[in-house]
N, C-alpha and C positions, 0 to 999 in steps of 0.2 A: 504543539497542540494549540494556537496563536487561535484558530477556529472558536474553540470554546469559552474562550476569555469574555467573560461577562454576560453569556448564554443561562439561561433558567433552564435546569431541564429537571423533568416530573419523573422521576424512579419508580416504576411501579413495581411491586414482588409478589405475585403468584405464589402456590403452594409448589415448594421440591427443595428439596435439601441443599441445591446450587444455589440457596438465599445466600452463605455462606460467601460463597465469589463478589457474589452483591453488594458486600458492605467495602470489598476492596475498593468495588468498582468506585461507590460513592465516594469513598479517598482519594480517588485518581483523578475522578470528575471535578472535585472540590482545589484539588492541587494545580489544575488545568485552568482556572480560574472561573468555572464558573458555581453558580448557587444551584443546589439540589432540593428539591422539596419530596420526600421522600412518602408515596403510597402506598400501604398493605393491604391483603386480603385478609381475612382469618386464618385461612391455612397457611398462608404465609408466618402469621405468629406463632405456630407451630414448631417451624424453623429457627428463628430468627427473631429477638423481638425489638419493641419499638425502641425501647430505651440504647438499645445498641446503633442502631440507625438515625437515633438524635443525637448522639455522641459524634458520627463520622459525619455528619452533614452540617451541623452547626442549623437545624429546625425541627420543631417541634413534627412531630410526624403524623398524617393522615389515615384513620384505619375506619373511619364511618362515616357514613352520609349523613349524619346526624348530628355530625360533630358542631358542640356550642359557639367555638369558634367563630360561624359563619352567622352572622343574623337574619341571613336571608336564606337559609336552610340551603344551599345550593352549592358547596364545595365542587360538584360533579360538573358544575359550569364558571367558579372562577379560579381553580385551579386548572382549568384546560385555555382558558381564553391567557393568563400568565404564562403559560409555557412558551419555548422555543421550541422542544421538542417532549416527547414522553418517548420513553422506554420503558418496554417490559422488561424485565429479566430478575428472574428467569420466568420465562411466557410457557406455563403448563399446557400439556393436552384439554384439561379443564376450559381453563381460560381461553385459548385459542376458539374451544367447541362455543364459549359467550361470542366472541368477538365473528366469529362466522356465521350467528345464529342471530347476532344485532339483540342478544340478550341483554339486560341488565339490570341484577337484583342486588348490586353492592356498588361501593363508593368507584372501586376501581375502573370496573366494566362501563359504570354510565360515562364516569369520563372519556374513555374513549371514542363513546359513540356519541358524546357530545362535545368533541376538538373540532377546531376551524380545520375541516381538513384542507383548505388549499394553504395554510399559514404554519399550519402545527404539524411534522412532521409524524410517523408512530412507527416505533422499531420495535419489533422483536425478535429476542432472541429465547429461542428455545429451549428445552431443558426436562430430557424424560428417558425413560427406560428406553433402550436400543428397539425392543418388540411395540412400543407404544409409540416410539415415532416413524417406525415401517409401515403401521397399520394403515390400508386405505383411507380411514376416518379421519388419522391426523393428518394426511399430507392432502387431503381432500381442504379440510379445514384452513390449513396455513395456505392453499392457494386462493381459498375465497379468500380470505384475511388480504394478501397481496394482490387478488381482483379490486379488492374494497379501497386500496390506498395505502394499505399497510406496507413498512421495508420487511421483508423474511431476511434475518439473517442466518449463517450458518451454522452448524453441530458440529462439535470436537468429538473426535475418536477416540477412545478408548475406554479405561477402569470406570465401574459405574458403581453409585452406592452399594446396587443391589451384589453385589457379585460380578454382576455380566461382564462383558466387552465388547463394545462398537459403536453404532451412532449414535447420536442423543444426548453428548454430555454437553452443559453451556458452553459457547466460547472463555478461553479464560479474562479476566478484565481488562488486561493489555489490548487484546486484539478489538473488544467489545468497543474501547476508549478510542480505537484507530476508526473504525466501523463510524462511532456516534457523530466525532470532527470531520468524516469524509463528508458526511450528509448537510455539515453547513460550509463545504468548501464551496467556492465557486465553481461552475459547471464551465469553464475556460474552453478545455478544450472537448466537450460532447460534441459525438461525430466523427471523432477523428481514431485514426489507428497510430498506436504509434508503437515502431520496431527499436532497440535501443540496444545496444552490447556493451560490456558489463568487466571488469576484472581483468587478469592477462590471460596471456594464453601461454601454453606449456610445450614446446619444441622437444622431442626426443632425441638423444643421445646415443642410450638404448635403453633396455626396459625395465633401470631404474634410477636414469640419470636426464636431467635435460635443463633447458635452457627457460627463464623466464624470468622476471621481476617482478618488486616490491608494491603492485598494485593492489588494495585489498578490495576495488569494487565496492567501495560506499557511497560516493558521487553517483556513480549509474543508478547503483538499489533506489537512492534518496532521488532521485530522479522519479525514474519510473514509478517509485510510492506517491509522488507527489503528481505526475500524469494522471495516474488510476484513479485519484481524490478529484482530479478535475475534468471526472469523465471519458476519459481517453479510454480506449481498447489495449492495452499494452503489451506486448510481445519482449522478453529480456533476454538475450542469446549468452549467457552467461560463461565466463573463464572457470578454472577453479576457483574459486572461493567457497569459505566456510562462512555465508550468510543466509538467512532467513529468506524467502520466497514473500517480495510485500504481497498482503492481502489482495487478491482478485488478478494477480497479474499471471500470466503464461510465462514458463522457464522453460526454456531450453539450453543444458548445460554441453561446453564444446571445452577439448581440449586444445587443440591445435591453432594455429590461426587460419587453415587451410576446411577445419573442420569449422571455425566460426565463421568464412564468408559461405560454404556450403549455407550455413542454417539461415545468414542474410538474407542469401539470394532466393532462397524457398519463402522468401516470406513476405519479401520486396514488395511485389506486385500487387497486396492490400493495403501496406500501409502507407497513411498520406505523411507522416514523418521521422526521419532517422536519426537517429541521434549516435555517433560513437565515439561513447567515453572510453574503450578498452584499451588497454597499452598493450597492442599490439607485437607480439616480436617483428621486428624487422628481418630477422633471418631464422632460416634452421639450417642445422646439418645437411650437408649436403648425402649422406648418405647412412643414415641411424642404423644401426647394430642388433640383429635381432638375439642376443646375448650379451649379457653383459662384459662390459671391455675389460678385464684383466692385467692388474702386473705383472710382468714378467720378470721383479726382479733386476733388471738391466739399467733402469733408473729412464728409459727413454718414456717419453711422453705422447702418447699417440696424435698424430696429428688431424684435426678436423679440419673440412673444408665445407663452407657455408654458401647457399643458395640464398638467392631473396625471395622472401614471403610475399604472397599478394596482398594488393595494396584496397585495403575492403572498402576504405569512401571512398577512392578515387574511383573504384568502380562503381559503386553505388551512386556516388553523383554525376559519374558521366552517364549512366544509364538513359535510354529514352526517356522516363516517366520522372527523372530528377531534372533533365533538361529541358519538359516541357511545361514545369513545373507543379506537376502533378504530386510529387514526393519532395517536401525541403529537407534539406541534408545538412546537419549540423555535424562541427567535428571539433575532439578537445585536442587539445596542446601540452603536453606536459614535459617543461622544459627544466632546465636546470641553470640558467641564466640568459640573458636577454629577450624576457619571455615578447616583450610586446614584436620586437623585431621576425621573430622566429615564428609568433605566432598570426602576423600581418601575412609574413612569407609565405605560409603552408595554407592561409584559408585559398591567396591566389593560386597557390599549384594543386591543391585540391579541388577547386573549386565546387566553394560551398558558398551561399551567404554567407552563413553564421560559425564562426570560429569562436571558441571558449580553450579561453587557455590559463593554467597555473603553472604553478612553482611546483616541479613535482617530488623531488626526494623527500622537501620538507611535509608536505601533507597525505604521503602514503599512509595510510591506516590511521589517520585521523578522524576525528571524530567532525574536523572546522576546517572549513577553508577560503580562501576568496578567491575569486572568477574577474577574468578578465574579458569582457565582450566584444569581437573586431566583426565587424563588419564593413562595405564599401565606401560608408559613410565615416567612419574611422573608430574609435575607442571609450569605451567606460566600464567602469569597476563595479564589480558587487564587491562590497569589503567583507572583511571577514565575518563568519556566523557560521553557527552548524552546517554541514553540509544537506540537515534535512531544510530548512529556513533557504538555503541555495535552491535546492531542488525547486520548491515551491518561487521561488524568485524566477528560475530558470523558466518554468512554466509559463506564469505572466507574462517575459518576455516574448516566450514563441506567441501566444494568443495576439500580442499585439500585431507581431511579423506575421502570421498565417494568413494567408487568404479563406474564404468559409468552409467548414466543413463537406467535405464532397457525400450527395447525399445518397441515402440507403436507396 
């Protein structure tokens, strides 16, 4: 969360019981490096009060327009002109009906209708009974709100104070904290589409045995997480893995490698960049078992015999729209020694630009790794760092290499 590091952002809290995520939120914010100055409504103290909120933020908290503090009676205009950003959350049906209506009879609401809005960004996030944010009135409401310049972010699904279950509950502050950093990521790649595969893929044996490897698909996710932050449209054709779906991106989960160039090539033709980190099998079974294979006993060992898998960049970058450079085709390397050699070798028989290659047994399911970059002009290293810190590195690089976004 590098974005937020020394960012000011204005917490504002509306009246709903999700104040409670709130104070997370502000520890997460605070942890992320930046200062919080924290605003309430009345109803909001209902919830939640101030002295809990000057504790997690390390400031004394805003809850009146009145407040002595200011000697120029005006908090509603120098705590919006300090901001980087404001966030509501949780942003009531109430609140939303001020901000849609360009009301403002409290500290909160005038702030936001007196932010720089081409400077000061304004997100909200939501937070209301399942029948309260279906209603015509409130979705009427949060589209003016996002007419007006406002970010609408999304409703988590499920248990709701009231009893109920469905839409309307806050995001939780994880996702909120991912939400807040994407909106001061650089906008690198706006414009652009980009398709990217994800983890291994699973060769059948028979129907409960098969062939695959130690890839967990972190590099791709932390990838694509980190496209989606810089604007990109992102498409992830994902292997098995047990990871989270980053925020805003399209998943399409494959098992085969046969099933992962199918979902490629359906998808080819919108986007302007590929990326594939997936460790592919090289081979399946030449003939999978629709039963499972059995001992007999005899001590003999069934014999398989293997076919080769197709080859998803090599087609994807010989394609028309990669060789007329309409689509750049990026491809990773993951070897087990002599990576520069190996990985020099394969960008030529693949023919991509851009080869990225690591070390691969030691950083399957790691958390960090370092990347090697080949391209025509020859080699340099990202050193080691999270793989999400890569990701975000990895991006910078293509913006540099991309040609402009092809337009809508």
């Amino acid at each position: 969360m590098q974005e937020l590091a020394g960012k000011h952002i204005v917490l504002g809290l509306s009246g709903g019981v999700a104040c409670y995520k709130t104070a997370h939120l502000c520890r997460l914010l605070t942890k992320a490096g930046a200062t919080v100055q924290v605003v309430m409504t009345e109803a909001a103290e209902q919830f939640i009060t101030p002295v809990t909120m000057q504790a997690l933020s390390g400031r004394t908290v805003y809850t009146s327009q009145w407040d002595a503090r200011e000697g120029n009676n005006m908090p509603h205009i120098n705590l919006s002109r300090e901001a980087d950003a404001i966030v509501i959350a949780p942003c009531s049906a109430d609140f939303v009906a001020k901000l849609a209506q360009g009301r403002a009879d409290e500290l909160l609401s005038l702030m936001c209708l007196a932010r720089p809005t081409e400077r000061v960004p304004l997100l909200l996030a939501p937070a209301m009974n399942r029948e309260m944010w279906a209603h015509p009135a409130t979705q009427r409401n949060f589209a003016q709100a996002a007419a007006d310049g406002a970010q609408v972010l999304g409703v988590g699904v499920g248990d709701q104070a009231c009893g109920e279950t469905g839409d309307g509950r806050m995001l939780e502050p994880e996702e909120l904290l991912e939400d807040i950093a994407a909106c001061f990521a650089p906008k690198l790649l706006a414009g652009h589409r980009l398709l990217i595969t994800a983890g291994p893929t699973f060769e059948a044996i028979d129907p409960v045995r098969g062939i695959t490897n130690l890839s967990s698909g972190k590099m791709g996710f932390a990838i694509a997480a980190a496209a989606q932050a810089a604007g990109a449209a992102v498409t992830l054709v994902a292997g098995p893995v047990h990871l989270p779906t980053p925020r805003g991106v399209q998943r399409i989960n494959v098992q085969s490698a046969r099933q992962m160039l199918a979902a490629v090539q359906s998808q080819a033709d919108q986007a302007s960049i590929f990326i594939a980190t997936a460790a592919v099998a090289d081979w399946r079974p030449a003939n999978a078992s629709d039963q499972k294979i059995k001992k007999d006993g005899t001590g003999d060992v069934p014999a398989l015999a293997f076919v080769e898998n197709p080859d998803i960049l090599a087609s994807i970058a010989q394609s028309p729209r990669a060789q007329s450079g309409a689509l750049y085709c990026v491809g990773f390397a993951a070897e087990s020694h002599d990576l520069l050699q190996h990985a020099t070798a394969k960008r030529v028989r693949k023919g991509v630009p851009l080869l990225v290659g690591n070390i691969g047994p030691a950083t399957f399911g790691q958390d960090d790794n370092a990347l090697l970059l080949v391209d025509a002009q020859g080699h340099r290293e990202l050193p080691r760092a999270s793989k999400a810190a890569l990701g975000v590195q990895l991006v910078q690089e293509l913006a540099r290499r991309l040609p402009p976004a092809p337009r809508a």
